[in-house]
C-alpha positions, 0 to 999 in steps of 0.5 A, spaced: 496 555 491 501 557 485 503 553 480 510 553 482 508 549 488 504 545 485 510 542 480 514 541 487 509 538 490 508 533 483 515 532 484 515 530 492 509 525 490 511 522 484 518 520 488 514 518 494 509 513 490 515 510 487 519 507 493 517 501 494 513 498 500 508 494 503 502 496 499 507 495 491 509 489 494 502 486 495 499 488 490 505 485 485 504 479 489 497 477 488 497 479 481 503 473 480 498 469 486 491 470 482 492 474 477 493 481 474 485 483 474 484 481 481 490 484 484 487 491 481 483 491 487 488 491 492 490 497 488 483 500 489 484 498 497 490 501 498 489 506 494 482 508 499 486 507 505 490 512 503 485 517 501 482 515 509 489 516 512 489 523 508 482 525 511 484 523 518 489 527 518 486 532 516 481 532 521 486 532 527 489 524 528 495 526 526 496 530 531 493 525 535 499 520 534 504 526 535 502 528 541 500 521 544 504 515 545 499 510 546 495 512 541 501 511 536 503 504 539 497 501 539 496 503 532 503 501 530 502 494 533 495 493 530 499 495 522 505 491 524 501 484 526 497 484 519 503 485 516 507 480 520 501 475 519 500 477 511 507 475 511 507 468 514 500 467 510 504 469 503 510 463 505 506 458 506 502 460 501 501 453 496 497 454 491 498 458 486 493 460 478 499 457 475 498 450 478 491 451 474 494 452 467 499 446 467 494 442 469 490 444 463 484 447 466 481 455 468 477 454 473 482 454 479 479 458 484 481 465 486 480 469 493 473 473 492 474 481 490 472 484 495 477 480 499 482 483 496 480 488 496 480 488 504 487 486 504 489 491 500 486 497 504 489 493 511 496 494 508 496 500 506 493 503 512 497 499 517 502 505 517 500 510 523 507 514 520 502 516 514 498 519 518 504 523 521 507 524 515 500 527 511 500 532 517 507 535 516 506 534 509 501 537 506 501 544 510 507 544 506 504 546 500 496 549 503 496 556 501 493 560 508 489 566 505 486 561 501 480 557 501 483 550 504 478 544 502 479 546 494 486 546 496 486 539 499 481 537 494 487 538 489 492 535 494 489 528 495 486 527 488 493 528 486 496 524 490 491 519 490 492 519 482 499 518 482 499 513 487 494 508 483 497 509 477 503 507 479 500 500 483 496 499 477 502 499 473 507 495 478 500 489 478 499 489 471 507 491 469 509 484 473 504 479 470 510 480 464 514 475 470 509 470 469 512 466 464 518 465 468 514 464 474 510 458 471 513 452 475 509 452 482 516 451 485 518 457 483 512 461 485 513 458 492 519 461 493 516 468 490 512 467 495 517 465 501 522 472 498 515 477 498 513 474 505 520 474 509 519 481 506 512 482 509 515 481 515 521 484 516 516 490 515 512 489 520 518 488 524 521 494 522 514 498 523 514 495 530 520 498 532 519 505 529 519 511 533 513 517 532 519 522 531 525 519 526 
């Protein structure tokens, strides 16, 4: 791989991790739910996701989903139920780490990290688009006279680095909104926005279609 499609491929990555989506939405979420710390590892799990949906496509999914219609429906339909779910979950979510601190005390109990974990490797392997896209993307830049595990491994680190940066900053970056959002009140209707949100992508993900 030359240096030249490198940088392109850096480009093409760095403006992929910075749309927002599902997994920058969860995480800004549990980082105003539960805090910034806890909310690091939904990054860890979206970010494994990806890294899963990487090797997956490598290893033929993706052609898999392309070339099947019910493979791809039932995987689309499994990624579009959790989000729709997660959604009315956050909606109906009541208590937040702010009720703790107006009521003076720091022992508010908070989801186990391992559980945070799980929610953020579900939303960021909901979308079996992913494994499409990774497959159409990443010969793109593989150089075949070259040896092709160095170059996927370059590929996938890049990638995975780029994207856990960016959540990382989006979890810790939006703990500067707490103040604002101190009141419960004002919480609960975060939660009701970031939910409605996490429905309509699941919405619109049950609608996609394999070739857009």
């Amino acid at each position: 791989m030359t240096l030249s499609s490198y940088l392109l491929y850096l480009a093409a990555v760095a403006l992929l991790v910075l749309t927002p989506g599902p997994t920058m939405l969860m995480c800004m979420t549990n980082s105003l739910q539960h805090g910034p710390r806890h909310a690091l590892a939904s990054v860890a799990g979206s970010v494994t996701a990806v890294l899963g949906v990487m090797l997956l496509s490598a290893l033929g999914l993706g052609a898999l989903l392309a070339a099947s219609e019910t493979a791809f429906l039932i995987l689309k339909s499994v990624g579009a139920a959790y989000l729709i779910w997660l959604g009315i979950r956050t909606v109906r979510s009541r208590a937040t780490v702010f009720d703790a601190m107006e009521a003076g005390r720091s022992d508010q109990p908070r989801p186990a990290l391992g559980r945070l974990y799980g929610r953020g490797f579900m939303v960021g392997a909901s979308n079996p688009k992913a494994i499409l896209f990774f497959t159409a993307f990443f010969p793109q830049f593989l150089n075949p006279a070259a040896a092709w595990a160095p170059q996927f491994a370059l590929l996938a680190s890049t990638f995975i680095g780029c994207e856990f940066l960016v959540l990382s900053f989006a979890a810790v970056g939006v703990a500067r909104l707490a103040p604002a959002l101190r009141s419960s009140s004002r919480m609960q209707w975060f939660n009701r926005v970031s939910g409605g949100l996490f429905t309509v992508m699941g919405g619109l993900l049950l609608m996609s279609r394999r070739h857009t």
